[in-house]
N, C-alpha and C positions, 0 to 999 in steps of 0.2 A: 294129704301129700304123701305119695310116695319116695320113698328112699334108695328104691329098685336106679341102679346104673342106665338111664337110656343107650340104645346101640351103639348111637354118635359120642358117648362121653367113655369109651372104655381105652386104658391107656393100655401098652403092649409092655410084656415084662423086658428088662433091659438086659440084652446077652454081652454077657459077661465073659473073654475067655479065662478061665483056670490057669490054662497051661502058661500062657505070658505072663499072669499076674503072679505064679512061684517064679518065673524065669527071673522076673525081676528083683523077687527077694533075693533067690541066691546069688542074683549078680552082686545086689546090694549088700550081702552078706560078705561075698569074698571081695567088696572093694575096702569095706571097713575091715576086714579080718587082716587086709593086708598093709594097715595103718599099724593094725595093734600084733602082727605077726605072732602069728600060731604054732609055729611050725610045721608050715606045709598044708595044713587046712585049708587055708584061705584060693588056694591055686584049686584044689578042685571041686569050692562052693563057685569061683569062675569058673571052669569050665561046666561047670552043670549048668548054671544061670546061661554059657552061651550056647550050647547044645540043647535045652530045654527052649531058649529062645528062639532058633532053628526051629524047632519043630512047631511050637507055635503059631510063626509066622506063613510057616505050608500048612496049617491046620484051618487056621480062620481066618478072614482078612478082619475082622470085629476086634481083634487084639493085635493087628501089626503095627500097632503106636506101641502097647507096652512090651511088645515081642522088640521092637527096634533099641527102643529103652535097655533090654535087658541084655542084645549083642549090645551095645554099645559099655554097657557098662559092666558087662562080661570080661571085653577084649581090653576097657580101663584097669581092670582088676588084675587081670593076666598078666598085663606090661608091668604093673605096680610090685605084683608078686615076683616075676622074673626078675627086676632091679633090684627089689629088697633082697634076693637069693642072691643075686649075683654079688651084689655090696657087701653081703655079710661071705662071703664067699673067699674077696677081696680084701678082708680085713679094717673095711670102714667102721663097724661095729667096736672094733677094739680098743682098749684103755692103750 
């Protein structure tokens, strides 16, 4: 018995985009960053997660599920970040 792969049995490697798959950490990055406020950090791990997702989504269509993922959780992160600046802004933060 041979061990050899017949032609009919060979599986295709699974393409993967790169680009979505960071887009989506830094999105996920600056939604939690903008829980635990960094000052300031968290706004441009979102805007990189939704500019990186951008670009993803014109790069491959094999990642426009985690490219969409990662606008959307970009522009979450963004709103999150601009309310926390603006509240601590406004003096909600304060004793």
């Amino acid at each position: 018995m041979s061990s050899e792969p017949t032609p009919d049995s060979t599986v295709e490697p699974v393409q993967r985009n790169t680009v979505a798959i960071v887009a989506v950490v830094l999105s996920a990055l600056g939604l939690v960053g903008a829980i635990v406020f960094w000052l300031g950090v968290p706004t441009l791990l979102a805007l990189a997660g939704l500019v990186t997702g951008y670009v993803a989504r014109r790069r491959s269509p094999e990642g426009a599920r985690a490219a969409t993922w990662a606008i959307a959780l970009g522009l979450l992160a963004l709103v999150a970040n601009i309310a926390l600046i603006a509240a601590g802004a406004a003096g909600a933060f304060d004793d």
